[in-house]
C-alpha positions in Angstrom: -145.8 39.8 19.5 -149.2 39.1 18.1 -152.1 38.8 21.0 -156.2 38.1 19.7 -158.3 40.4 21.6 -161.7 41.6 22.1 -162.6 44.4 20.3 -164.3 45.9 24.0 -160.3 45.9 24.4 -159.0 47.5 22.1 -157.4 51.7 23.6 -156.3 54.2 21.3 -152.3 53.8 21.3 -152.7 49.5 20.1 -151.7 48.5 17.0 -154.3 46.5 15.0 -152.5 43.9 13.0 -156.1 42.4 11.8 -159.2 42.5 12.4 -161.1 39.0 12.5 -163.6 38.0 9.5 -164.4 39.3 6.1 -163.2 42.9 5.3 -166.9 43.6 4.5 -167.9 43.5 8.2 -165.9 45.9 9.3 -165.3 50.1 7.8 -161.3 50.0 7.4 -159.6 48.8 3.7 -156.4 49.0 5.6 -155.5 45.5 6.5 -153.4 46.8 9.6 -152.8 50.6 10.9 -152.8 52.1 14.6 -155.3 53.3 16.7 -154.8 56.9 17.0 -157.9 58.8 18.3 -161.6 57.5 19.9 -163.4 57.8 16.6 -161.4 54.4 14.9 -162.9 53.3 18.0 -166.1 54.0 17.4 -166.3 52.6 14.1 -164.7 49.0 14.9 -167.3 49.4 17.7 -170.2 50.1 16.1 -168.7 47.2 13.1 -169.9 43.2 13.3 -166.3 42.2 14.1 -166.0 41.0 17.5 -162.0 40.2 17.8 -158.5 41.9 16.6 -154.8 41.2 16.6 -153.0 43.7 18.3 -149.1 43.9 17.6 -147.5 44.6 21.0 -144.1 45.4 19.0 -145.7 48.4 17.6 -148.2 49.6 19.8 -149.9 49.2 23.7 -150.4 46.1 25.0 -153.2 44.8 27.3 -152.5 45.4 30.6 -151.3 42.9 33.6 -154.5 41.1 34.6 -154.5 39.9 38.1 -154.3 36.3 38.4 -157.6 36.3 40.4 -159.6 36.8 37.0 -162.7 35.1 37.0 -163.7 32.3 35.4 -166.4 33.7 33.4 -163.4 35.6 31.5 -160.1 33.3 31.8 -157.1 34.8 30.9 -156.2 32.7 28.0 -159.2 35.1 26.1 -156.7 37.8 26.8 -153.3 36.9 26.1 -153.8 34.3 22.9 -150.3 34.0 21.0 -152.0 31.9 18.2 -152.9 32.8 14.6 -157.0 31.5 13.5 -156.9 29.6 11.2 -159.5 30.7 8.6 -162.4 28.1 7.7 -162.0 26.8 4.0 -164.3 28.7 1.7 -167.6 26.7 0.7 -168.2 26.3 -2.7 -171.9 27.6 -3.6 -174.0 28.4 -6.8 -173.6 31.7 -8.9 -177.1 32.8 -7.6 -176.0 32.4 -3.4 -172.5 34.2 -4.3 -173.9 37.1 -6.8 -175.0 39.5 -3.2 -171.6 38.7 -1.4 -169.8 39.5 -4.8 -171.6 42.5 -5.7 -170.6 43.9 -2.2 -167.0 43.2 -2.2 -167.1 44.7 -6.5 -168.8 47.6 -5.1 -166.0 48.3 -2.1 -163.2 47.6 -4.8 -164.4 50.3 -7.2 -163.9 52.6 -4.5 -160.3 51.5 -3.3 -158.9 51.3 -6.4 -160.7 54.8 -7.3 -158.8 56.2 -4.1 -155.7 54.4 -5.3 -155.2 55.8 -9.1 -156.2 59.6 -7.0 -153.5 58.8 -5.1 -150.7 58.0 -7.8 -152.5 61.3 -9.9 -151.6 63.6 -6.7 -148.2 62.5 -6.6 -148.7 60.3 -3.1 -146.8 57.1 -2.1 -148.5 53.9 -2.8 -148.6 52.1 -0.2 -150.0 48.7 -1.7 -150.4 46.6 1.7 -153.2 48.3 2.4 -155.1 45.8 -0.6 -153.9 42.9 0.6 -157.4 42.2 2.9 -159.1 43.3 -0.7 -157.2 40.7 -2.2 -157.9 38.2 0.3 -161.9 38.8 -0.2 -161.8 39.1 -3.9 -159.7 35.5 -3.4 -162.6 33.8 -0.9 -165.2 35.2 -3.7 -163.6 33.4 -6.3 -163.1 30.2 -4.0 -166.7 30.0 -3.5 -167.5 30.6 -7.5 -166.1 32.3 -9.8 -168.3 33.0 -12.1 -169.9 35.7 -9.6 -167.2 38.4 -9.3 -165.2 37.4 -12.8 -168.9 38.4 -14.0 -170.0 41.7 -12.2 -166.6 42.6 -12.3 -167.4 42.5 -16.2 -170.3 44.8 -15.7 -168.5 48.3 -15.8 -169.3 51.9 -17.6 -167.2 53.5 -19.8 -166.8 56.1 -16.7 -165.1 53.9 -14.4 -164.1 51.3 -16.9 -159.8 52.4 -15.4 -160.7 51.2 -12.1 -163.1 47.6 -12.7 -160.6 46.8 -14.9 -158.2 45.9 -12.2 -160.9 44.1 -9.9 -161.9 42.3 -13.0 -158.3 41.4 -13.5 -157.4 40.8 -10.1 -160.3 38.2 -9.6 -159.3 36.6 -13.0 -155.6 36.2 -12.2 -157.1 34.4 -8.8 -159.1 32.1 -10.6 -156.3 31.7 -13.2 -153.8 30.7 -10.4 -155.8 27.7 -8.9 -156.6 26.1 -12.3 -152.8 26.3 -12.4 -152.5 25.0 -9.0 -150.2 27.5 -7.9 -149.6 27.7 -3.7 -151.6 30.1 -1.8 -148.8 32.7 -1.5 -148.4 32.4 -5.2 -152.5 33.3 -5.7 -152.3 35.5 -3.4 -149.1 37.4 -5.5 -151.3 36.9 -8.7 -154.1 38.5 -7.3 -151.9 41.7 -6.2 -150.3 41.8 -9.6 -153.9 42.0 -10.9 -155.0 44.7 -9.0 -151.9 46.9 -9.8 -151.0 45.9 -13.1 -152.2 49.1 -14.7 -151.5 52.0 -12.5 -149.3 53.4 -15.3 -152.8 54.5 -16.8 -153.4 57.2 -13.7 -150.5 58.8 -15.3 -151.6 59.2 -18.8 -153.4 62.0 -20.2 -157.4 61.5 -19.2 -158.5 62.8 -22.7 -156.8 59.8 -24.6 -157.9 57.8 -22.2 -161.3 58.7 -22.3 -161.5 59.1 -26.3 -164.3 57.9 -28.1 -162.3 57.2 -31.0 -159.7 55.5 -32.8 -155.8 56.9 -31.2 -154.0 58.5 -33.3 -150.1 57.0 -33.5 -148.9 59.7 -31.6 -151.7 59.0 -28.9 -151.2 55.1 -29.0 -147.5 56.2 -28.5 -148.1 57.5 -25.2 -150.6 54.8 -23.8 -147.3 52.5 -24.9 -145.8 54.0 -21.8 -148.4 52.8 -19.4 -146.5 49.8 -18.5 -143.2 51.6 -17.8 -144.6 54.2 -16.1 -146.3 51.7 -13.8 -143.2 49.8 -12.9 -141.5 53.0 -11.6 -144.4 53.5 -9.4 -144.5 50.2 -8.4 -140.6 50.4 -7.4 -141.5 53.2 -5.0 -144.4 51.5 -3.3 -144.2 49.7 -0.5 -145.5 46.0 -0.5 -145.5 45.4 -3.8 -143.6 42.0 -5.0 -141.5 41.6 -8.1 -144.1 39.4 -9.7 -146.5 42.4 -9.8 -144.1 44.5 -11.2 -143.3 42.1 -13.3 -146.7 41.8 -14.5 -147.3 45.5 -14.5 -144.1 45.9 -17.2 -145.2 42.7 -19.1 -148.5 42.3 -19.5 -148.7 43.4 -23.0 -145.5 40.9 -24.2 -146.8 38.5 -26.7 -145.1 35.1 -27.3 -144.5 35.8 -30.3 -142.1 38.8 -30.2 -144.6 41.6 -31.1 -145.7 43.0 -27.9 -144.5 45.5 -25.7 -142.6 47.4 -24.1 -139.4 45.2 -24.4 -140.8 42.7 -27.4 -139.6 40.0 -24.7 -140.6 36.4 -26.5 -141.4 32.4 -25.5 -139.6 31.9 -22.1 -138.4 35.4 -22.0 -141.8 36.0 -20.4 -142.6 34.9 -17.5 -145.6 32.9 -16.3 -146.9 35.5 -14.1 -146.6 38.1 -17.0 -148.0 35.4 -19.2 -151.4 34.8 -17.2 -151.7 38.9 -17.0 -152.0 39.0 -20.8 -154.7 36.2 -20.7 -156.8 38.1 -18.1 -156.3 42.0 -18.6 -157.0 40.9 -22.8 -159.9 38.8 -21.6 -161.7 41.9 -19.7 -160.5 44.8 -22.2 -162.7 43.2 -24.7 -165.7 41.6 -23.0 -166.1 45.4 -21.3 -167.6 48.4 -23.0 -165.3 51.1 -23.5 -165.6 54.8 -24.6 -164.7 53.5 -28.0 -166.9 49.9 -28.6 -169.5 47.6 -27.3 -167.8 44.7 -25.5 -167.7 41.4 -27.1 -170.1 38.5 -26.0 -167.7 36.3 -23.4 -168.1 33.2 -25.5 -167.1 35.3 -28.4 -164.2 36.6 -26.8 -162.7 32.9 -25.6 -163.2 32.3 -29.7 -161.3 35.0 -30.7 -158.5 34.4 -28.3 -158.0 30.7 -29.1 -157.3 32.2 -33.0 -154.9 35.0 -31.5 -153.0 32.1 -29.1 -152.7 30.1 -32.4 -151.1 33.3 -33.6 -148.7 33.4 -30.7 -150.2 36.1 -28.5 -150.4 34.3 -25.7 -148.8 31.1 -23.9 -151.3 28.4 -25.6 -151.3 26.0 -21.8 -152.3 29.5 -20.0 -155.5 30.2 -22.3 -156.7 26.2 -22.0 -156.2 26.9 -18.0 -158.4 29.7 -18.5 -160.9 28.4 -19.8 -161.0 25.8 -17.4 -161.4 28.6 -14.8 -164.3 30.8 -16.4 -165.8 27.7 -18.9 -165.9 28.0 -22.8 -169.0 29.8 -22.4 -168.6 31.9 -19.5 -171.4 33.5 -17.2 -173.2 36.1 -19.6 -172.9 33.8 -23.1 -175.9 34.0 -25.5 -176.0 30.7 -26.9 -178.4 28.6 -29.6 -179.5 25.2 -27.9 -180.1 22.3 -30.6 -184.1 23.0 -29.5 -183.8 26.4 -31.5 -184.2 28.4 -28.6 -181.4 31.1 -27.1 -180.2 30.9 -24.2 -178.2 32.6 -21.8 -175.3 30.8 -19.9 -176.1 31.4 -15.5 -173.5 29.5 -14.2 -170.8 27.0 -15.0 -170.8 23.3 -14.2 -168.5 21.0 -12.7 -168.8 17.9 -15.0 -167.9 19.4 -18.4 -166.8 23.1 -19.8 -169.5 22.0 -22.5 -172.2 21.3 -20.2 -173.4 24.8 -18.4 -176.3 25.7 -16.4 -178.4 27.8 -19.4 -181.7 30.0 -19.1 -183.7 29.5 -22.6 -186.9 31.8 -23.0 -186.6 32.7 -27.0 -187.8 31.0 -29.9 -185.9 31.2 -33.0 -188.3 29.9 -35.5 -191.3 32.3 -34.0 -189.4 35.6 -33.2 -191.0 35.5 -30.3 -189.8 35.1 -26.3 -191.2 31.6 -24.5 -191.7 30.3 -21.4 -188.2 30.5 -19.9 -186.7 27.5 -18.4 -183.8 26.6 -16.7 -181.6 24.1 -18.1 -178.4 22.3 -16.5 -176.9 20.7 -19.4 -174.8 18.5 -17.5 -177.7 16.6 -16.1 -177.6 12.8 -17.6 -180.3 12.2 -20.0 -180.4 15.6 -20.9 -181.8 15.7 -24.6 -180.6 19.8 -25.1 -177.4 21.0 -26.2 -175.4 24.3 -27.4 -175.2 24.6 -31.2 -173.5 27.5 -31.9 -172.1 30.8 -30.0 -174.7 33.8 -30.5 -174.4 37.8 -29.6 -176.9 39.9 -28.6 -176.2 41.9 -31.6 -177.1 39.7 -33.6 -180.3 39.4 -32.8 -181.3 42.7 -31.6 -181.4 41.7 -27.7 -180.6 44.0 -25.3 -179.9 43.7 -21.2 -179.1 40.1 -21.5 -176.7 40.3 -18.6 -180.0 41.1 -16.1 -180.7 37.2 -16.8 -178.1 36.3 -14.2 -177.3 39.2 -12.4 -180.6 39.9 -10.7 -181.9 35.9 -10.1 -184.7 37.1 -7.8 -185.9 39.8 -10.6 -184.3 39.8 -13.7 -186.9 40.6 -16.5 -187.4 37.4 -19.0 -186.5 37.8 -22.4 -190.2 38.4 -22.9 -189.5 41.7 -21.1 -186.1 42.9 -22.9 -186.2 44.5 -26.6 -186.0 43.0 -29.8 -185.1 45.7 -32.4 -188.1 44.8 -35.3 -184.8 46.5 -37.5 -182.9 43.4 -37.1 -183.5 40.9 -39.9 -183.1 37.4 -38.1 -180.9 34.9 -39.4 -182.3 31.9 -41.1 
C-alpha cells in the first residue's frame, strides 16, 4: 500500500517508493530504494523535497495515530492512499529552459558514467533506477526541446560514450510526441534511448577512442555493440522489449544494409526505426575523437538524401524534423539581408520561420550590431537563404550564441580565421 508522507516522517526501516517533485531537488538517482541507516536521512532532510511515498508492503509503516490528533495536523496528511497527479509541464522559451536543462544534462552525464562502470565491472544493471532520469529529461523536452536536444549536443570527445545516450534519450522523447505516441510509449522511447548503446562499455576503449579511421578488423568488433548490448539488457532488470529492441536495431537500415540482422521495411520496427533517426542524428552533429561534428542544419540535409536512399523510415525523419525544426538550435544560416545568423530557438508557426541572432556582414567581413530576429513575426521582411557552417567561414564558438543568453560573446567577439577566403 502506497501512503504520501512528510518527509519529518520518514524512519530508517520505510520503503520510499518516490519522493515528490523534480529529481533535481533532491540527492538520490534512484527512483525508489529503502531507508537503511540515518545518513539517507539526513540527505532527504537536508533536500527541498518536502513529501514521500512510502510502500508499506515493503518496508515500516507510520505508526497508529490516536484519534485525538489535532486539527492543526489531521490525520488524512498521514495516511493519504492517493497518487499526485503531476501539473502539466509549461511550455517556455529556449533562454528560461537552457539553466533547468543544463542541470538535469549535467546529473545525466554522471548516471550514465556510473552506469557503463557498472556493465565494465561486471555488475547487474538494474535499469529502474533511470526511470526518474527519464521522467526529467521527458518534463525538459515538454517545456522545449530545443534546450536539452541542444546541450545534450554539446559534448567532448572524452565523454562523447555517455552524452550520447542523454542526447538520444531526449531525442527519442521529443521524437515520440511529434508521433503522438501515449505517455507510457514516451516514456519506453526515452528508456530505449538512454540504453541503446551499453554494448559500447564492452568494447575495447582504444577503438573506441581512436582518432582515426577503423581498420575492418576494428569496425568488425564495434559491429558487435548492438549484440552485446541486448544480452545485457536481457539480464537487467526493468528494461522493456522495445529498448532491447532498439538496443539490437538501431543500426538496421530500410533498405537491407544495416546491421546486425540486415532486417528490412517492416521487418523493423518503429521503435528501432526512430533509434536510427536519433542516435544517427547526434553521432554526427557531435565531435568525436575522429571529426568535427556537422552543423545541425547540415546534418537534417544530409539525412533527407540518405532517407531517399532508404536508410531510414522516410515518415520518421519528416516527424523529426518537426520535433527539432529544419534548422535546429545551433544552425548558422545566411538571411536574404546578407548577414549570418545563428538559429536560438524554434517557432511554433512554421519549421521555416525560427527565432535567428544576426551580427555578421557578408559583404564587409566584418561582425554588426547583432539583432534578434523571429522570423515568424508577420511583416517580417528577413528570410533564410541558404544553410552555412562555421567552417566555412572561419567562425568559431558559434554555439556560445545560444547557450549562454545572459553572456554569450557576439560574433564581434568570436574569431574569424583572416586564412579563410570568403565566398562570393
Amino acid at each position: 500500500m502506497l501512503k504520501k508522507v512528510a518527509v519529518r516522517q520518514l524512519v530508517v526501516g520505510m520503503y520510499v517508493k518516490r519522493l515528490s517533485g523534480s529529481w533535481l531537488d533532491h540527492p538520490f538517482w534512484r527512483k525508489s530504494f529503502a531507508l537503511t541507516d540515518g545518513k539517507q536521512l539526513d540527505l532527504i532532510h537536508r533536500s527541498a523535497v518536502l513529501e514521500a511515498w512510502i510502500d508499506t508492503s515493503r518496508g515500516l509503516d507510520l505508526p497508529v495515530l490516536p484519534q485525538t490528533a489535532s486539527d492543526d495536523e489531521p490525520l488524512l496528511d498521514h495516511v493519504a492512499t492517493f497518487l499526485a497527479i503531476d501539473e502539466p509541464d509549461a511550455v517556455c522559451s529556449l533562454t528560461d529552459e537552457l539553466e533547468r536543462a543544463g542541470k538535469i544534462v549535467a546529473q545525466a552525464r554522471g548516471a550514465m558514467m556510473v552506469m557503463f562502470q557498472d556493465v565494465r565491472l561486471g555488475k547487474a544493471i538494474d535499469a529502474v533506477h533511470c526511470m526518474p532520469l527519464v521522467d526529467d529529461i521527458t518534463s525538459s523536452v515538454n517545456r522545449n526541446p530545443g534546450a536539452i536536444v541542444s546541450l545534450a549536443r554539446l559534448k567532448t570527445s572524452d565523454d562523447y560514450t555517455y552524452m550520447h545516450s542523454v542526447a538520444v534519450c531526449a531525442l527519442m522523447v521529443a521524437l515520440a510526441r511529434k508521433l503522438d505516441l501515449s505517455e507510457a510509449d514516451t516514456r519506453e522511447a526515452g528508456m530505449a534511448g538512454l540504453v541503446h548503446d551499453l554494448g559500447k562499455a564492452l568494447m575495447p576503449q582504444e577503438i573506441l577512442g581512436k582518432p582515426g579511421a577503423l581498420t575492418a578488423e576494428e569496425y568488425a568488433v564495434m559491429r558487435t555493440h548492438p549484440r552485446a548490448g541486448y544480452d545485457l539488457l536481457m539480464e537487467a532488470r526493468g528494461v522493456g522489449e522495445r529498448a532491447m529492441d532498439v538496443c539490437l536495431h538501431h543500426h538496421e537500415k530500410i533498405n537491407g544494409t544495416g546491421y546486425p540482422q540486415g532486417l528490412k521495411g517492416d521487418q523493423i520496427s518503429l521503435f528501432a526505426r526512430m533509434g536510427a533517426v536519433c542516435d544517427v542524428y547526434d553521432a554526427i552533429t557531435s565531435n568525436r575523437p575522429y571529426k568535427i561534428g556537422w552543423d545541425p542544419a547540415l546534418s537534417i540535409k544530409k539525412m533527407a538524401q540518405w532517407s531517399r536512399e532508404g536508410h531510414f523510415d522516410e515518415a520518421v525523419l519528416q516527424a523529426f524534423v518537426r520535433s527539432i525544426g529544419i534548422y535546429p538550435v545551433g544552425s548558422l544560416v545566411r538571411l536574404a539581408s546578407d548577414r549570418l545568423g545563428v538559429v536560438v530557438d524554434q517557432s511554433p508557426a512554421s519549421l521555416l520561420t525560427p527565432v535567428v541572432k544576426a551580427a555578421f556582414d557578408i559583404p564587409g567581413r566584418r561582425p554588426c550590431p547583432p539583432e534578434t530576429i523571429d522570423l515568424s513575426v508577420p511583416g517580417c521582411s528577413e528570410r533564410i537563404v541558404s544553410r552555412e557552417t562555421a567552417e566555412h567561414w572561419g567562425l568559431t564558438e558559434i554555439d556560445d550564441h545560444w547557450r549562454l543568453p545572459a553572456s554569450a560573446p557576439e560574433l564581434s567577439d568570436v574569431a574569424v580565421s583572416e586564412r579563410t577566403e570568403v565566398p562570393r
